[in-house]
C-alpha positions as CSV (number, residue, x, y, z in Angstrom):
1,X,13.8,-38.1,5.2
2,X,13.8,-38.3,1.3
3,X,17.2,-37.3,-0.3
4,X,15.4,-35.0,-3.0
5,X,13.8,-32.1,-2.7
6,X,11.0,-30.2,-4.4
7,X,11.2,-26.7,-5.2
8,X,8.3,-24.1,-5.3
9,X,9.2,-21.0,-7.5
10,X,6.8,-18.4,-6.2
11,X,5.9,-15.7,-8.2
12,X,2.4,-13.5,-8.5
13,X,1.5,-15.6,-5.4
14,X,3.7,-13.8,-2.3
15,X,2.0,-15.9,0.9
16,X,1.8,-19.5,2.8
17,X,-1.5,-19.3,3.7
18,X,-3.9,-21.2,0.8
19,X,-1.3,-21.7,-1.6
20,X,-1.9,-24.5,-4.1
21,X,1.7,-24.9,-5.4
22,X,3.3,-24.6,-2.1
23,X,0.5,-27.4,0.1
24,X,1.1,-29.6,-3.0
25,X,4.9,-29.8,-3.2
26,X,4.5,-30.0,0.3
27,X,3.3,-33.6,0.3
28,X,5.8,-34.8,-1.8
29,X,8.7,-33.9,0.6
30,X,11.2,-31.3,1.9
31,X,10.5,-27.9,-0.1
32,X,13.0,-24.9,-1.3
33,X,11.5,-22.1,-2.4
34,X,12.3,-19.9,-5.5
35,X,11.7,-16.3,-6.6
36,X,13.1,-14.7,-9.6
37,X,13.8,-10.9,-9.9
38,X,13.5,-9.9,-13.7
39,X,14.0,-5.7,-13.6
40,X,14.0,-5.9,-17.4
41,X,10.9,-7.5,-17.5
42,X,9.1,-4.9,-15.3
43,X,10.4,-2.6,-17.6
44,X,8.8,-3.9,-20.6
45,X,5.8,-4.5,-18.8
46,X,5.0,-0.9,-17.7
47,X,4.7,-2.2,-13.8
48,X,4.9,1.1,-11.8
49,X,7.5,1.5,-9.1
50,X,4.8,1.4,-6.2
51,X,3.5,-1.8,-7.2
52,X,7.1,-3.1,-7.8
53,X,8.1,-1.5,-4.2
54,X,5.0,-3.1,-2.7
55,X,6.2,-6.7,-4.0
56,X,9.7,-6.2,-2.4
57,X,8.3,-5.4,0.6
58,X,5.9,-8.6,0.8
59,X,8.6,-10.8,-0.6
60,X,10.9,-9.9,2.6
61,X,7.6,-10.7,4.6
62,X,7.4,-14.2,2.4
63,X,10.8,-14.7,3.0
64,X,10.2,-14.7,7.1
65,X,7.2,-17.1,6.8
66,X,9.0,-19.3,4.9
67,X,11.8,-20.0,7.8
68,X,8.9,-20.4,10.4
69,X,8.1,-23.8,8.0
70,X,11.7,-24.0,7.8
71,X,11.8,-23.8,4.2
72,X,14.6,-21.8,2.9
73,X,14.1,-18.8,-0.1
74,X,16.3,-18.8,-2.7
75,X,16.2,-15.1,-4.2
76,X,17.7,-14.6,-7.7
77,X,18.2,-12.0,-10.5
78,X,17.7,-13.1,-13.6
79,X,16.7,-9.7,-15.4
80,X,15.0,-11.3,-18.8
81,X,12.7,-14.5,-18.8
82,X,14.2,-16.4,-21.7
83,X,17.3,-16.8,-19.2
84,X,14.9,-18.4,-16.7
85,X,15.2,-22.1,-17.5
86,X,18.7,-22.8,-17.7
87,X,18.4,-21.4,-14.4
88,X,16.5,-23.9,-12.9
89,X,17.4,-26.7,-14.6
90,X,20.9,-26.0,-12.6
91,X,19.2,-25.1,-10.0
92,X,17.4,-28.5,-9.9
93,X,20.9,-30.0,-10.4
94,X,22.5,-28.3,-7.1
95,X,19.7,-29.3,-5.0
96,X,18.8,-32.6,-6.1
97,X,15.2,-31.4,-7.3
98,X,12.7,-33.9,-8.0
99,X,10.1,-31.6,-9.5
100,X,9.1,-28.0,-9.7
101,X,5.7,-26.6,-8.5
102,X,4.1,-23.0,-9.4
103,X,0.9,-21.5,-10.0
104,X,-0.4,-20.6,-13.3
105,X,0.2,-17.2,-14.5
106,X,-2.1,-16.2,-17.7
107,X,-0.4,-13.4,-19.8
108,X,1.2,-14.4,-23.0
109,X,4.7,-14.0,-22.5
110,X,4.3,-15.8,-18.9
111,X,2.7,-18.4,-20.6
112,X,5.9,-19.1,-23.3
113,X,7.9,-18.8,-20.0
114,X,6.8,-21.4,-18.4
115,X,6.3,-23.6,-21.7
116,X,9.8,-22.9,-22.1
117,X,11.0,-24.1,-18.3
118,X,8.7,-27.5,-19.1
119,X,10.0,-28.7,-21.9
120,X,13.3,-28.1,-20.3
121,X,12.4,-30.1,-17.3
122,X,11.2,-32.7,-19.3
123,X,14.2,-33.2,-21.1
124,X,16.0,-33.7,-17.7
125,X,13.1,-36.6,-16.6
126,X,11.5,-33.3,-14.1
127,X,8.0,-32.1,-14.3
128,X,6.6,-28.5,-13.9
129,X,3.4,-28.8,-11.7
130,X,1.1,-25.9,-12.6
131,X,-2.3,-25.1,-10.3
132,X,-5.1,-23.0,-11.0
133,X,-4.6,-20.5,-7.8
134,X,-5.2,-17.2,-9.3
135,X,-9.0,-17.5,-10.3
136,X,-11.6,-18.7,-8.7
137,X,-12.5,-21.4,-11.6
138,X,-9.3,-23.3,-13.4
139,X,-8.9,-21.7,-16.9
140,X,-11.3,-23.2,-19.8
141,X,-13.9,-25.2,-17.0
142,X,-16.4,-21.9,-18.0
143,X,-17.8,-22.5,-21.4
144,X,-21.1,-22.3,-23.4
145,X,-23.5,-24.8,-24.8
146,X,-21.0,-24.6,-27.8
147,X,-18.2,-25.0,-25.9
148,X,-16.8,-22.0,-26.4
149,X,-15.7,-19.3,-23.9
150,X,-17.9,-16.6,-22.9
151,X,-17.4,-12.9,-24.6
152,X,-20.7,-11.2,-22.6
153,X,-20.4,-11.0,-18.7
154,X,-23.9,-11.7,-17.5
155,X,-23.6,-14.9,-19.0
156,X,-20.3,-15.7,-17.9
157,X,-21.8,-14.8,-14.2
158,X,-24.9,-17.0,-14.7
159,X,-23.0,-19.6,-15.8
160,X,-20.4,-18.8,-12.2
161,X,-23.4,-18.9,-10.6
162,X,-24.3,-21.9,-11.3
163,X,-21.0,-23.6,-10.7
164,X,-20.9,-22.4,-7.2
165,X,-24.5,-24.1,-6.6
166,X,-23.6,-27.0,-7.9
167,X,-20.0,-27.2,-6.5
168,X,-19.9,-24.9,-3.5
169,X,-17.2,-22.8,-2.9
170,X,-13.6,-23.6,-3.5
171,X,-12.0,-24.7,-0.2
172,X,-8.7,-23.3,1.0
173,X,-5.2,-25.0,1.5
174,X,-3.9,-25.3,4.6
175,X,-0.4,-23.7,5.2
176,X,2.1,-27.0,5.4
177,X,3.4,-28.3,8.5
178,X,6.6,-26.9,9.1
179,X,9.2,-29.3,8.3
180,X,11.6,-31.3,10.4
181,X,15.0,-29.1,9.0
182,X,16.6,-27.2,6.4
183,X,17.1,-29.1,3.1
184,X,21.5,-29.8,3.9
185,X,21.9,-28.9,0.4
186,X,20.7,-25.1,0.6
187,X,23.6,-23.9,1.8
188,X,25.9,-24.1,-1.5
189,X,23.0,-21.9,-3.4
190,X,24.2,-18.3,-3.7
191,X,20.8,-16.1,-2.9
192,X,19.6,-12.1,-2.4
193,X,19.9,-11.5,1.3
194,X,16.5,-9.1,2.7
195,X,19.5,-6.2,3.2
196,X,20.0,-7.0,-1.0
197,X,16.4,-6.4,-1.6
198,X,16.9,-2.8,-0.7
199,X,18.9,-2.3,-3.7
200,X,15.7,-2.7,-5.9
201,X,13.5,-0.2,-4.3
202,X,12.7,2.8,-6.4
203,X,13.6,6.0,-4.5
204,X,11.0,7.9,-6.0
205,X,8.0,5.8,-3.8
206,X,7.8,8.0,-0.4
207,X,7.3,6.5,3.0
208,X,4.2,7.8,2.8
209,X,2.6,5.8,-0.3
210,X,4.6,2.7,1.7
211,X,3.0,3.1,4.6
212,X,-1.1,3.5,2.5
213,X,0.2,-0.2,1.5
214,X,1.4,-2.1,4.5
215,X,2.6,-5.7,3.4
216,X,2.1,-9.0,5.1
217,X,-0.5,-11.8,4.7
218,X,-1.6,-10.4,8.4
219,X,-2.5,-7.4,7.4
220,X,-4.5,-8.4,4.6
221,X,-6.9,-10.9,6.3
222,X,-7.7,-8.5,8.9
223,X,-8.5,-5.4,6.4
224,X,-10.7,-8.6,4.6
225,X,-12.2,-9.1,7.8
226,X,-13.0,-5.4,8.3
227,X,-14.5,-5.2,5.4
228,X,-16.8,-7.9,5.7
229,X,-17.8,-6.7,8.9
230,X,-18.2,-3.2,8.9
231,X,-18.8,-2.6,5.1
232,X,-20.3,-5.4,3.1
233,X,-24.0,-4.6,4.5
234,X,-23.6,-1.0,2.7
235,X,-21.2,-2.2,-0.7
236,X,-23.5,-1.6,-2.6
237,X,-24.8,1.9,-1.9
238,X,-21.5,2.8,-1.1
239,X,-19.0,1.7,-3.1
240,X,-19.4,4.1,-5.9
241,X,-18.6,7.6,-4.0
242,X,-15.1,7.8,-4.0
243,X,-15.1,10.1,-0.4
244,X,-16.2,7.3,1.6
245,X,-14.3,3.9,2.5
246,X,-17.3,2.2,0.5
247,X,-14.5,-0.5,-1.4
248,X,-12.9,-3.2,-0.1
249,X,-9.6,-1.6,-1.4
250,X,-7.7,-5.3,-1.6
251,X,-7.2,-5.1,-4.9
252,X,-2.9,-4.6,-4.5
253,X,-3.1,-7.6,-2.4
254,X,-4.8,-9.6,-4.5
255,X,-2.8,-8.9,-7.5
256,X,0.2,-10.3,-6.0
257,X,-1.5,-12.8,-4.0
258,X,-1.0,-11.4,-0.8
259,X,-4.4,-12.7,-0.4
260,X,-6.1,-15.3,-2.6
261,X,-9.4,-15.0,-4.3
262,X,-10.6,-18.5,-2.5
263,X,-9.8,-16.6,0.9
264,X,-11.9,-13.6,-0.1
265,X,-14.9,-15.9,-1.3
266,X,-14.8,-17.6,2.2
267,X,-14.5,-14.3,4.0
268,X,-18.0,-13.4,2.0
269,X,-19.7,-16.6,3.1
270,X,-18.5,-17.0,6.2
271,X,-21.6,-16.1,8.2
272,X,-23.0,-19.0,5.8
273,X,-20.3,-21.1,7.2
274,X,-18.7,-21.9,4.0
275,X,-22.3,-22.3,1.8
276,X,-23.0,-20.6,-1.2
277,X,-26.1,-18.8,-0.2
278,X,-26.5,-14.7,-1.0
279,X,-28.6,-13.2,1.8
280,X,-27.7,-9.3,1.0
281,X,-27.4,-7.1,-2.2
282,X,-24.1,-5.9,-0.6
283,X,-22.9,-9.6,-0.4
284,X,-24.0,-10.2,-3.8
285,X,-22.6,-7.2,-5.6
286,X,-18.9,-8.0,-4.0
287,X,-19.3,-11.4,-5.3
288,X,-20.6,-9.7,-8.9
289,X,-17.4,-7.9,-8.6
290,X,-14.9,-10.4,-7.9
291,X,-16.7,-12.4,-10.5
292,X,-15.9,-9.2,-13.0
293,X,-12.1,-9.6,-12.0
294,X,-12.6,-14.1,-13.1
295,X,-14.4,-12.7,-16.7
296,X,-11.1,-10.4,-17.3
297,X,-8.6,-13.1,-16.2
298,X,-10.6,-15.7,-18.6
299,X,-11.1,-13.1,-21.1
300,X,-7.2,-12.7,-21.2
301,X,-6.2,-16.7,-21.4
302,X,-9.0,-17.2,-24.3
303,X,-8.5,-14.1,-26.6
304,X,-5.1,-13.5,-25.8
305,X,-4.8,-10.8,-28.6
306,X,-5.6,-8.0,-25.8
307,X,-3.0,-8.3,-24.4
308,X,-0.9,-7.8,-27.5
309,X,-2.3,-4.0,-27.9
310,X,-5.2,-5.4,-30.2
311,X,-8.7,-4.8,-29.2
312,X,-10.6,-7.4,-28.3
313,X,-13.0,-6.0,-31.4
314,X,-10.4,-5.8,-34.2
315,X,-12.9,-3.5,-36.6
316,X,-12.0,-1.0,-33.8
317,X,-8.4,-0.5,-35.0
318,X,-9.9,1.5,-37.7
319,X,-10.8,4.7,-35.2
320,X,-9.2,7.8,-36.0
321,X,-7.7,8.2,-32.5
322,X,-6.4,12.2,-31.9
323,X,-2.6,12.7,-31.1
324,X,-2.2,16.0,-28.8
325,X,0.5,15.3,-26.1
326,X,-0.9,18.9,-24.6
327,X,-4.2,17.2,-24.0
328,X,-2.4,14.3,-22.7
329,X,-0.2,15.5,-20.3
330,X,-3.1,17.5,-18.7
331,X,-5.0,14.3,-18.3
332,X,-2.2,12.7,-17.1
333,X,-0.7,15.7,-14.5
334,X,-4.9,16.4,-13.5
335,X,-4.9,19.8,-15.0
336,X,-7.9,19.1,-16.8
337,X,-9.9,21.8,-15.3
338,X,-12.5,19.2,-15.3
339,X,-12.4,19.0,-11.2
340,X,-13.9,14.9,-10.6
341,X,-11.1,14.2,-13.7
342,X,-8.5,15.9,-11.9
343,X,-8.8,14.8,-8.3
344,X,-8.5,10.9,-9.8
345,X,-5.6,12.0,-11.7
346,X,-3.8,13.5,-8.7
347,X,-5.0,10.7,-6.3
348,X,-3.1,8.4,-9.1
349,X,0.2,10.3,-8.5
350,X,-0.1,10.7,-4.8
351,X,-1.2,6.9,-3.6
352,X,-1.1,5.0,-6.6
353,X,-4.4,3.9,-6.6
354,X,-7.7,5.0,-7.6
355,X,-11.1,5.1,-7.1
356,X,-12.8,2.5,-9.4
357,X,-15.6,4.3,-10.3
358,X,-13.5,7.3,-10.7
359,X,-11.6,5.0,-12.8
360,X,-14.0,4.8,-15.1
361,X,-15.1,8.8,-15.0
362,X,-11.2,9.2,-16.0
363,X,-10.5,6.4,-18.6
364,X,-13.7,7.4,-20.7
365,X,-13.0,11.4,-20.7
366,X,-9.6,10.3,-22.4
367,X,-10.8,7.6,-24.9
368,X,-14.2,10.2,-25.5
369,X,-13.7,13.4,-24.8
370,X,-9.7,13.9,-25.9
371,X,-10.2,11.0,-28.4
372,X,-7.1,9.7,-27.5
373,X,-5.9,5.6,-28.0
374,X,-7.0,4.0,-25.1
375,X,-3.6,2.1,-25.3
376,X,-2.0,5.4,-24.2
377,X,-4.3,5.3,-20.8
378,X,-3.9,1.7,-20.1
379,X,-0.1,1.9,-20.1
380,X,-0.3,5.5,-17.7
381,X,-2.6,3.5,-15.3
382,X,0.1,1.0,-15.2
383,X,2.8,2.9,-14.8
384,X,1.1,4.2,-11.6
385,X,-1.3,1.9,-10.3
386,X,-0.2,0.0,-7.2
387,X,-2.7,-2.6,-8.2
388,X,-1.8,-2.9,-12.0
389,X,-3.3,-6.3,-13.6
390,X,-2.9,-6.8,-17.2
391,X,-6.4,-8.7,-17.1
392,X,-8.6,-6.1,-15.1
393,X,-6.6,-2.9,-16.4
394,X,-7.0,-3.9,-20.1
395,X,-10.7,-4.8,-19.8
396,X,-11.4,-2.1,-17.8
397,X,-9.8,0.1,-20.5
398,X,-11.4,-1.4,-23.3
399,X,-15.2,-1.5,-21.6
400,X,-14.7,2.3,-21.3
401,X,-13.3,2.5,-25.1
402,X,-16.1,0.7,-26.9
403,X,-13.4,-1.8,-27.8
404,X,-13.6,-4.3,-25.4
405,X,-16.0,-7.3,-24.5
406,X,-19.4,-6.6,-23.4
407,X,-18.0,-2.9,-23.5
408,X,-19.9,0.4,-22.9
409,X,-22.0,1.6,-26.5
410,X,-20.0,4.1,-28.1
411,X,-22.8,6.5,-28.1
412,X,-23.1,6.1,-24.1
413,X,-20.5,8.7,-23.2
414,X,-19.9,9.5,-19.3
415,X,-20.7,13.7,-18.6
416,X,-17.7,13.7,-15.7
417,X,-19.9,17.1,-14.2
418,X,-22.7,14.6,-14.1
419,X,-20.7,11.8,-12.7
420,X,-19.0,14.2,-9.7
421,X,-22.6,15.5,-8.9
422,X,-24.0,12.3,-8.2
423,X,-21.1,10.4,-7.0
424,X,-19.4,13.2,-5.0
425,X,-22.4,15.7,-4.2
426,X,-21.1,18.0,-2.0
427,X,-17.7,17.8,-3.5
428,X,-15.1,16.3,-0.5
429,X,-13.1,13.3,-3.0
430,X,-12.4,16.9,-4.9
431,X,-11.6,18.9,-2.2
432,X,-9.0,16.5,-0.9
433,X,-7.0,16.1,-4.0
434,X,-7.7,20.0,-5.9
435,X,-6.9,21.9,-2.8
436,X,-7.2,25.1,-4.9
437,X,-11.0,24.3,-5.3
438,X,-11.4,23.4,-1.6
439,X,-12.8,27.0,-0.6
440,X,-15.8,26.8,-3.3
441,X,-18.9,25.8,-1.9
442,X,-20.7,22.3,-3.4
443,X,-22.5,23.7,-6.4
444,X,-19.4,25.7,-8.1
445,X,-16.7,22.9,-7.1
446,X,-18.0,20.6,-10.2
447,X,-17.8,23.8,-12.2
448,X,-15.6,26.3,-10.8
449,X,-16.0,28.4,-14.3
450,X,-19.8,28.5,-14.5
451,X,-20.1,31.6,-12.5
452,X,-18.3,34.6,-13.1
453,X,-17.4,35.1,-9.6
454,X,-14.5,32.2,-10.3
455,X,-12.7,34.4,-13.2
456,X,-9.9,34.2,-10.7
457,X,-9.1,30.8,-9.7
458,X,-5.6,29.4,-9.8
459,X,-6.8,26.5,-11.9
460,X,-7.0,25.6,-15.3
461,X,-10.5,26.2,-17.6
462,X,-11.5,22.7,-19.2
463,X,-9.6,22.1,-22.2
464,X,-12.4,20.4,-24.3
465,X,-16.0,21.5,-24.6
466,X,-17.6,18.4,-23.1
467,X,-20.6,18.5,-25.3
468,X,-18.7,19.0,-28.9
469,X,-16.5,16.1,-27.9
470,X,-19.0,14.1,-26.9
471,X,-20.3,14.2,-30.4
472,X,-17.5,14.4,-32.4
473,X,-16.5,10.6,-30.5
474,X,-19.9,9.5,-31.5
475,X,-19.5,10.6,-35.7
476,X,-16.1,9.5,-34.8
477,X,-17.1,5.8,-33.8
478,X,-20.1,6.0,-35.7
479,X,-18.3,6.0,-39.2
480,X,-15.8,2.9,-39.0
């Protein structure tokens, strides 16, 4: 057996199966892994206890898979990143390291990170090994005739397209074999047992929103595989009525790599064993999706600005954006009186996750209707959402504000009664989170204050006339 070792530091990638770093450093000899715990971090950036909870959980799960490869987890604190690479450096010391491998993470900040731990390396004759695991192209391979990255989504997608026809799909990584022992050198390291863990865990996430998000790699590949058998054929009819189970709803396991975005593209082509070839719209539209989630992650690595608070059109900054925390906190708490707006917003509070398409309803009553920053939403969702992705929340935010890439036209402004007719006719997605509303029969749930007969309801009257804010956002946009 070789007397160094290689050391994996995990991070938004919690899982064994199809794991670039991991298969990689295991072909170069015995493996340690690494995960660092940075609270401060989480802090500034606005993750929300349930997704934080969510990540504990799957790292004890991690940490179990690991020992059946017989590759020991080293779990640290180190609450701010800039303290990361003296870390490892001694780390890499202790344990005789050869070299480090991880997976490329694409926000700004992790970015200086892992610049930072690099150079360090070098300077100790150590390399940082850094794979493209998180999207389903590496970063800067999608380009125009110009060479220059896309900023409108159809013609990132054609251009996807076109890679996967010439390509095929990305194959998965095996999981390593397990190796022979534990590195001798482990046992000196001073690491968070699974009973430490528990220290982290927000007491304010119930048992119940646990148990909404069971962890484990598992768990995952069998909801995938449910999905792809029971709901893919009706995606796209379905997936935009939030009372039906019309989504695959993997997005919190994808975020932290519970589940990798090669695994999901498999899943979808299985029946094609393994060949790109659409043969349903509801195969193609979850592909268009997933392909929405690559333009966000791209968009984020080539006009990093966005994630700075700067919209991705900088004339935008000039909006007048309203400041009424009354407003706001209505939004926020679901008391609205805008029913569709606040059964999303109460959903939010309750699970932690949302409907997408009730995503949207919400995000663009805010940034529209109240005329409030879109910044202010983005950091709420956040706060709350169990699946909370800088790339997808932030583009997601800024389609719905006008501000973003290949956004929504100003002037196209969502009517949420509209929106909850269509997409929830006879009213159940409201009924289950506005339980005062649930006795109103499918015409007055949308608008419980249209007929007089409702004078008395224990609920709030909407706060804004939807048709004057619609056009003051339009003047609003209109004139900067």
């Amino acid at each position: 057996m070789s007397n160094v070792n290689q050391l994996i530091w995990f991070r938004q990638d919690l899982r064994v199966r199809d794991h670039a770093a991991l298969w990689h450093a295991s072909q170069q000899g015995p493996c340690i892994g690494l995960i660092i715990l940075s609270p401060e971090q989480w802090k500034m950036h606005h993750d929300a206890p349930i997704k934080i909870n969510f990540y504990l959980r799957q790292l004890q799960q991690l940490k179990k898979e690991l020992e059946q490869l017989n590759i020991p987890l080293i779990i640290q604190v180190i609450p701010y990143w800039k303290d990361i690479a003296d870390y490892i450096g001694e780390l890499c010391t202790q344990l005789n390291i050869e070299n480090v491998y991880s997976n490329i993470e694409i926000g700004v900040n992790e970015l200086k990170r892992d610049k930072t731990v690099q150079d360090f390396l070098n300077q100790q004759g150590k390399e940082l090994f850094l794979f493209h695991d998180r999207t389903i192209f590496p970063l800067c391979s999608i380009r125009n005739q110009s060479q220059q990255p896309y900023q409108v989504f159809g013609a990132f997608k054609k251009a996807c397209y076109s890679k996967l026809d010439l390509s095929g799909l990305p194959q998965c990584y095996p999981i390593p074999e397990k190796q022979s022992s534990y590195p001798a050198s482990f046992s000196k390291i001073n690491s968070l047992t699974l009973e430490d863990i528990e220290a982290f865990f927000d007491p304010s996430v119930s048992k119940e929103q646990q148990d909404l998000w069971p962890a484990g790699e598992n768990f995952a590949l069998e909801q995938l595989d449910i999905f792809i058998k029971d709901h893919l054929s009706d995606y796209k009819l379905e997936r935009d009525f939030p009372n039906v189970r019309g989504t695959s709803q993997l997005s919190p396991y994808l975020n932290i790599g519970i589940l990798s975005i090669r695994q999901c593209l498999q899943a979808l082509f299985r029946a094609e064993h393994g060949n790109f070839h659409l043969t349903n719209e509801g195969q193609q539209t979850w592909l268009d999706e997933l392909i929405w989630r690559e333009f966000y992650q791209h968009i984020l690595f080539d006009f990093p600005h966005v994630s700075k608070h700067i919209p991705f059109k900088k004339d935008t900054q000039k909006i007048k954006w309203n400041h009424n925390p009354e407003h706001l906190i209505a939004w926020q708490t679901g008391q609205t009186g805008i029913p569709i707006i606040d059964a999303g917003m109460r959903q939010l509070l309750k699970t932690g996750w949302m409907h997408n398409r009730v995503r949207m309803i919400t995000a663009m009553f805010l940034c529209k209707n109240l005329l409030i920053d879109w910044r202010v939403g983005e950091r709420w969702f956040m706060e709350h959402l169990i699946d909370g992705d800088l790339a997808a929340n932030n583009g997601g935010w800024q389609w719905c504000a006008s501000t973003g890439t290949d956004a929504v036209p100003y002037f196209r402004i969502f009517n949420p009664i509209a929106q909850s007719k269509k997409f929830d006719p006879n009213g159940d997605y409201i009924r289950q989170w506005v339980e005062e509303l649930a006795h109103l029969d499918n015409k007055a749930i949308h608008e419980p204050y249209s007929t007089k007969t409702n004078i008395q309801l224990n609920y709030p009257k909407p706060i804004v006339d939807l048709k004057e804010t619609r056009l003051k956002a339009i003047e609003t946009f209109k004139s900067i």
